[in-house]
C-alpha positions as CSV (number, residue, x, y, z in Angstrom):
1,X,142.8,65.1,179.7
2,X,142.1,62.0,177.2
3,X,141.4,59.5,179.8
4,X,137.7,57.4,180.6
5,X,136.5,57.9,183.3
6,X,133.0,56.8,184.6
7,X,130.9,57.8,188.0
8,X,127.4,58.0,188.4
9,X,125.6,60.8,190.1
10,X,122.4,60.9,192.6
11,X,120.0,63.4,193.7
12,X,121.7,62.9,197.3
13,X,125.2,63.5,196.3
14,X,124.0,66.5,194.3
15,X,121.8,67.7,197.1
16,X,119.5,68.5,194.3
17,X,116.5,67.1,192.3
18,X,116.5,66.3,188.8
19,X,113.6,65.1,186.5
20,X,114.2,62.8,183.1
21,X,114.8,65.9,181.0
22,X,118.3,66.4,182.7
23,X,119.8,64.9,179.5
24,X,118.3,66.9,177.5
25,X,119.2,70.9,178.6
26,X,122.5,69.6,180.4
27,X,125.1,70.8,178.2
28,X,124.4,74.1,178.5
29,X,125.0,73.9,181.9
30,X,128.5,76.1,182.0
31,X,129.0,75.2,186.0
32,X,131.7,72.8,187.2
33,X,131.7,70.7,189.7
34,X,134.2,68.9,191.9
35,X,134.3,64.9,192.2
36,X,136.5,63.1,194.7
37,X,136.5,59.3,195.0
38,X,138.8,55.5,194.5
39,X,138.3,55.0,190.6
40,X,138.9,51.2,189.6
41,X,140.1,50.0,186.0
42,X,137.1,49.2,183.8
43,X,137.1,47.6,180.7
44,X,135.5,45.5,177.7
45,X,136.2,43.4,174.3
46,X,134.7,45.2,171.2
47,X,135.2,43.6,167.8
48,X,136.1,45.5,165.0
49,X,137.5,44.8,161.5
50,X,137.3,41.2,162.7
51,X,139.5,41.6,165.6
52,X,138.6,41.5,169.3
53,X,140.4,44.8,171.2
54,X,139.6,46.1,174.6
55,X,138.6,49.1,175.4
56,X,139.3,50.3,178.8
57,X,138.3,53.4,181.2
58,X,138.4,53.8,184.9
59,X,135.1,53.6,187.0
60,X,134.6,55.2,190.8
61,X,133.2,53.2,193.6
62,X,129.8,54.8,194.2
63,X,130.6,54.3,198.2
64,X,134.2,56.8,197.7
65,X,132.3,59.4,196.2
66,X,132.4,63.3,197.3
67,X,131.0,65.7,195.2
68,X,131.2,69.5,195.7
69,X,129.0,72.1,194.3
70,X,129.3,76.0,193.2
71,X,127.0,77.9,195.4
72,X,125.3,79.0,192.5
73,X,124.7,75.8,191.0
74,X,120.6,75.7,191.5
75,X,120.9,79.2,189.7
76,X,122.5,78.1,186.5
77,X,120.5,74.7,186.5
78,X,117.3,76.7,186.3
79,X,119.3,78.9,183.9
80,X,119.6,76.4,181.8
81,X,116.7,75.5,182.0
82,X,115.4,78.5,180.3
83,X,117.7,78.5,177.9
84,X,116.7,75.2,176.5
85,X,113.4,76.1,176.5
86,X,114.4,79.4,174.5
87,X,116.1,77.4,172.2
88,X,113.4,75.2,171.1
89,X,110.6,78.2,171.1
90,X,112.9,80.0,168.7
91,X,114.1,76.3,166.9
92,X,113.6,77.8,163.7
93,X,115.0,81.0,163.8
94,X,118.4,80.1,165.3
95,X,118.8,77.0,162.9
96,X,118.2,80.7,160.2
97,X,121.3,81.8,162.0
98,X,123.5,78.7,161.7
99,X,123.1,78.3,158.3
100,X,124.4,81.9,157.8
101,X,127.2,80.8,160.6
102,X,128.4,77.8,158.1
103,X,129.7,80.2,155.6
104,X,130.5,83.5,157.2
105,X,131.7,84.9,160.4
106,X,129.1,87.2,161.6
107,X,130.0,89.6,164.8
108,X,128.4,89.5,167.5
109,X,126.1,93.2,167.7
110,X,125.0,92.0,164.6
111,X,123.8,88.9,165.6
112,X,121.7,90.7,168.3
113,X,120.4,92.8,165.3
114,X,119.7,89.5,163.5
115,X,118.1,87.9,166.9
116,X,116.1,91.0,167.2
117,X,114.2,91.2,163.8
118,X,113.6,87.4,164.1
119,X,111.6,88.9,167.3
120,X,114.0,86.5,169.7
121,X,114.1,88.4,173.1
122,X,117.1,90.6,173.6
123,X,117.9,89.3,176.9
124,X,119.5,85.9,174.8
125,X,123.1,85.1,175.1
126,X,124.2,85.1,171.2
127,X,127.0,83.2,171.9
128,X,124.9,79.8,173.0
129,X,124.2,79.6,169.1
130,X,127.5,78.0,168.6
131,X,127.8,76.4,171.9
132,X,128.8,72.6,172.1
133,X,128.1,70.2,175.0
134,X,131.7,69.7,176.0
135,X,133.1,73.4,175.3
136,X,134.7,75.0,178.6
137,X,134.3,78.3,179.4
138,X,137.2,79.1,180.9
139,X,138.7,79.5,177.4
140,X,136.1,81.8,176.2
141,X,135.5,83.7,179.5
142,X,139.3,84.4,179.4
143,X,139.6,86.0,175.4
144,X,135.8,87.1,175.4
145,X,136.7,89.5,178.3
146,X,140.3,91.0,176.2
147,X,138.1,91.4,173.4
148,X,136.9,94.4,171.5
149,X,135.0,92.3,169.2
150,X,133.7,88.8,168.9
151,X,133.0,87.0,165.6
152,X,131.1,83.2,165.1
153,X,132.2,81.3,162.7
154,X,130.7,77.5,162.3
155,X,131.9,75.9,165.6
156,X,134.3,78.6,166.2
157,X,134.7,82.2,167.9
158,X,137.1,84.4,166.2
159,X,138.0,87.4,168.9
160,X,139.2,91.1,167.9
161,X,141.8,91.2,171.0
162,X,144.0,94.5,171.0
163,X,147.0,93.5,168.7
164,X,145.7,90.2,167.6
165,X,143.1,87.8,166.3
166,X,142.5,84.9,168.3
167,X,140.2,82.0,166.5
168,X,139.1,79.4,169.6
169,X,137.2,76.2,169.4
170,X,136.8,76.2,173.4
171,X,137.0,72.4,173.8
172,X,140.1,70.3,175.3
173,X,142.1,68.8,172.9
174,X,141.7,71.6,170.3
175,X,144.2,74.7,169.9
176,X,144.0,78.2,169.7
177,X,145.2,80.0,166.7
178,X,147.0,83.3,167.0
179,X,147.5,85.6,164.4
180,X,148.8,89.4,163.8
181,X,146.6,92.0,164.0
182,X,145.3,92.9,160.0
183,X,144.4,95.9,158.5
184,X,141.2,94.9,157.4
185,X,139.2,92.9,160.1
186,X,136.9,92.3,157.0
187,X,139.7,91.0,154.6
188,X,140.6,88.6,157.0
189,X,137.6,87.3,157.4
190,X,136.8,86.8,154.1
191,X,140.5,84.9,153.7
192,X,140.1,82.9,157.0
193,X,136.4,81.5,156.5
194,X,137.3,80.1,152.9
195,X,140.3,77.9,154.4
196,X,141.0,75.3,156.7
197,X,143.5,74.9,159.6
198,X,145.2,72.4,157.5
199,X,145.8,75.1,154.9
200,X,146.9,77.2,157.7
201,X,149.4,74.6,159.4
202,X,151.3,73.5,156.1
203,X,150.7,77.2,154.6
204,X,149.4,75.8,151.8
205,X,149.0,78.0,148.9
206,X,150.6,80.6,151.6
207,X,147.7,80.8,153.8
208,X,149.3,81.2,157.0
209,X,151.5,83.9,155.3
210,X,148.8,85.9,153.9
211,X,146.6,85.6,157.2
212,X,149.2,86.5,159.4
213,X,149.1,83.3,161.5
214,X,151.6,84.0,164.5
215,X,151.1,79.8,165.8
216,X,148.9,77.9,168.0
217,X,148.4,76.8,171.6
218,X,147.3,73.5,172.5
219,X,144.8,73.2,175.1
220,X,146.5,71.0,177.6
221,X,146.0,69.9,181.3
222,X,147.1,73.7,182.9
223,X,144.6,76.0,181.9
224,X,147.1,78.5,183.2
225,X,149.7,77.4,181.4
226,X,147.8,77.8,178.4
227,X,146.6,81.4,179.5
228,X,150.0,82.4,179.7
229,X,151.4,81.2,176.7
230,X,148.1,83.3,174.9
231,X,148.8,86.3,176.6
232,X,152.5,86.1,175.4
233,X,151.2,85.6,172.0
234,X,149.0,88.1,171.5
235,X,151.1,90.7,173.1
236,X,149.6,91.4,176.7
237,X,152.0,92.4,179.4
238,X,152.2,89.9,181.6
239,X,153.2,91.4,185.3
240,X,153.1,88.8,188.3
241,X,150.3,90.0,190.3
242,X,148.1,89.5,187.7
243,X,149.5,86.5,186.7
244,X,148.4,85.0,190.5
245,X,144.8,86.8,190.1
246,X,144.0,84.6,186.9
């Protein structure tokens, strides 16, 4: 999942038109697409700290290259679309919201209510306020839907599940913290937004202790692997036939 890898896309291999602001609303494209093709080893010297190193990453040859599309990819392009639009109309108001974000998990009816008296339409998705370029939603479609409530917290979503809380940074290379269901949704919060994971991994002043942290699941290669491992943690029955429908 850490390796470089470099192709460039076409209209024609995307069997769609795009104009120069596909740069700018592209990350909140949540579609995937599939790329085939012959990848060659790229590379290039870069000085640093007075030394020469190479950096190196694999490019495809434009001539190998397949590309398949969702059938729904023209829908969530003009989706997101709108969405960037929506976010610059409303620039002010949501940059409001972040500030609050950056120093206290807010759930997520109440930032509809919050959305709603800053006279943002109701039909906005409040979870794109904390949504990052490179965050997958697989992760977040997969604990959003086990959840009874959701919570945003700086970069973060913090999910109510059934006998847990799950806090989730839905980007490779992160983890996914698991802890025991609290008494107080409210205490915890309160605890968990004036720490950091740090605190929580080397249970430093007995953080981990006192918020109940139960481990963490690293977002590897197998998304399934990792689904598995969260539904063990957080105390879902796992029976094989759903098992084969995720």
């Amino acid at each position: 999942m850490r390796r470089k890898l470099e192709f460039w896309l076409d209209p024609a291999a995307l069997h769609t038109l795009w104009d120069r602001t596909w740069n700018q609303w592209k990350h909140l494209l949540g579609t995937k697409i599939e790329v085939e093709g012959t990848f060659v080893q790229s590379g290039k010297y870069r000085k640093r700290r007075g030394e020469w190193e190479l950096v190196s990453w694999e490019t495809a040859l434009p001539s190998r290259l397949e590309v398949k599309l969702p059938r729904d990819f023209q829908q969530q392009t003009e989706s997101a679309k709108a969405t960037y639009h929506r976010f610059g109309q409303y620039s002010r108001s949501l940059d409001q919201i972040r500030l609050r974000l950056e120093h206290r998990a807010v759930e997520r009816a109440e930032l509809q209510r919050m959305c709603s008296a800053l006279r943002i339409p109701g039909d906005f998705d409040v979870s794109q306020i904390s949504w990052r370029a490179d965050y997958d939603t697989f992760f977040y479609r997969q604990l959003s839907r086990r959840s009874r409530r959701i919570y945003l917290f700086q970069d973060e979503y913090i999910f109510d599940v059934e006998k847990a809380v799950v806090v989730e940074t839905p980007q490779l290379g992160h983890a996914t913290y698991v802890f025991a269901k609290p008494r107080s949704m409210d205490n915890f919060l309160a605890l968990y937004t004036k720490i950091t994971k740090d605190d929580i991994r080397r249970n430093r002043n007995n953080a981990a202790e006192r918020l109940g942290f139960l481990g963490r699941v690293i977002h590897g290669t197998n998304p399934k692997a990792w689904l598995k491992e969260v539904r063990q943690r957080i105390g879902e029955r796992i029976d094989f036939a759903s098992t084969m429908a995720e």
